[in-house]
VEXDREN-2710 file (C-alpha; in Angstrom, 1 decimal):
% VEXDREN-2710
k/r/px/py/pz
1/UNK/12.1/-1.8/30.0
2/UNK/9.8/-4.8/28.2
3/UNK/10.4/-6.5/25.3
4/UNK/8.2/-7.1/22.0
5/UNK/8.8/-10.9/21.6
6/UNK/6.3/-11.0/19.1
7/UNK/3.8/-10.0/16.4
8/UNK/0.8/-11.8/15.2
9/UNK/1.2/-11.9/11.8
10/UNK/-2.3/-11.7/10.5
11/UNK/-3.3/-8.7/12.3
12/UNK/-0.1/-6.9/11.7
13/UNK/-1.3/-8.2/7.7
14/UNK/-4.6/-6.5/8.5
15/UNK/-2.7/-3.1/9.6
16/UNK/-0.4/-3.2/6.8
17/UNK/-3.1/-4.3/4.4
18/UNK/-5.1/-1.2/5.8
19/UNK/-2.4/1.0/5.6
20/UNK/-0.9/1.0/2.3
21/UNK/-4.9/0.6/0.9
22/UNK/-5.1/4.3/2.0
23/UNK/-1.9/5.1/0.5
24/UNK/-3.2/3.0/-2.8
25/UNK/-6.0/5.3/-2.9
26/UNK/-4.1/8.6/-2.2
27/UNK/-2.1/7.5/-5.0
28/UNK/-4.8/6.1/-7.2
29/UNK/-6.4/9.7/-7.3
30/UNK/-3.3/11.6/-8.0
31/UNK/-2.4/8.9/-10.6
32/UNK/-6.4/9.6/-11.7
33/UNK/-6.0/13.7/-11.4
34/UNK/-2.9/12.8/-14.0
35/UNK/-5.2/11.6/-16.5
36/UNK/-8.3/13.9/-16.0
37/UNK/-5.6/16.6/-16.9
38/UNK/-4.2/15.0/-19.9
39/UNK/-7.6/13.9/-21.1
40/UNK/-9.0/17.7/-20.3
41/UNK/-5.3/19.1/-22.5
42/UNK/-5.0/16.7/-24.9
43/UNK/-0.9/16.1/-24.4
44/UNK/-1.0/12.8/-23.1
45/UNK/-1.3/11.2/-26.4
46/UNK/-3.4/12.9/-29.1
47/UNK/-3.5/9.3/-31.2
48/UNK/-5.5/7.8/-27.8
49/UNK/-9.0/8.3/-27.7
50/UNK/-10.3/10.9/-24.5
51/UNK/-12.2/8.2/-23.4
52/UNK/-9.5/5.7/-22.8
53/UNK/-7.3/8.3/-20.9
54/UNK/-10.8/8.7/-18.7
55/UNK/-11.0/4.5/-17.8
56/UNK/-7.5/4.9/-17.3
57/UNK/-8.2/7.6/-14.7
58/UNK/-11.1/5.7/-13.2
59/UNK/-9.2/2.1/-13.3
60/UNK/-6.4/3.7/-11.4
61/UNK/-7.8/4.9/-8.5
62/UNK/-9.9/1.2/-8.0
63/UNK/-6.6/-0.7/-8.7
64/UNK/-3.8/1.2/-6.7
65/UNK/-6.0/0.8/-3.2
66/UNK/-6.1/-3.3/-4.0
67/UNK/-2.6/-3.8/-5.5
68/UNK/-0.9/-1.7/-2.6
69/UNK/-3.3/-3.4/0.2
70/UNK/-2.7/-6.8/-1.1
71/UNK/1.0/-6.3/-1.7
72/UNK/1.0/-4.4/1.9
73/UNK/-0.5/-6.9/3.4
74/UNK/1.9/-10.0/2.2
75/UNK/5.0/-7.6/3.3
76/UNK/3.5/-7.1/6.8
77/UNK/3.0/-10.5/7.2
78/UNK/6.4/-11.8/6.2
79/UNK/8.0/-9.1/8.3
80/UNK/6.1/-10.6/11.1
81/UNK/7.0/-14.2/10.6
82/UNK/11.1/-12.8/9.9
83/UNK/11.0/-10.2/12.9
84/UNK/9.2/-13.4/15.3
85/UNK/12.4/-15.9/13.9
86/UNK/14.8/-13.5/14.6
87/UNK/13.5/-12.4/17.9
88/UNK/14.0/-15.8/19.4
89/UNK/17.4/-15.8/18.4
90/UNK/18.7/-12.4/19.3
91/UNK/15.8/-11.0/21.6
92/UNK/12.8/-8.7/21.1
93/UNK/12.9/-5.3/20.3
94/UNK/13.3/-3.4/24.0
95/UNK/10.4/-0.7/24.4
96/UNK/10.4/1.7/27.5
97/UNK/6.9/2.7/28.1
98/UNK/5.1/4.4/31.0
END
């Protein structure tokens, strides 16, 4: 049995950051797709111009990637620095591996 005593928290930033960027953009285009289809029916809003609902669209699926990465990336790093402060009180987390 070994012990993870501790994580580095800038490259567990860099995995989280990578992570939930790819999960930004999954949701950016489904967020994107959203507005293509209102923009293509007309529901959303029929007071907004079709070109605004298209920015939207486009704007989203930049912006998710980048607020999700960045956020990701702060969250990872924090669990690092909490998980490395507790782990010296209370022990690592025990792994079995082959």
């Amino acid at each position: 049995m070994r012990k993870i005593k501790k994580f580095e928290p800038l490259s567990v930033m860099r995995i989280s950051a990578i992570c939930y960027g790819a999960i930004g953009l999954l949701e950016g285009a489904i967020v994107s797709f959203v507005f293509l289809l209102s923009t293509a029916t007309h529901t959303a809003n029929p007071g907004m111009p079709r070109w605004a609902s298209l920015a939207f669209g486009g704007f989203a699926i930049l912006f998710f990637p980048v607020l999700l990465g960045v956020i990701g990336a702060i969250m990872g790093g924090l669990g690092a620095v909490i998980y490395n402060v507790s782990a010296r009180y209370v022990g690592g987390i025990a792994v079995e591996v082959e």
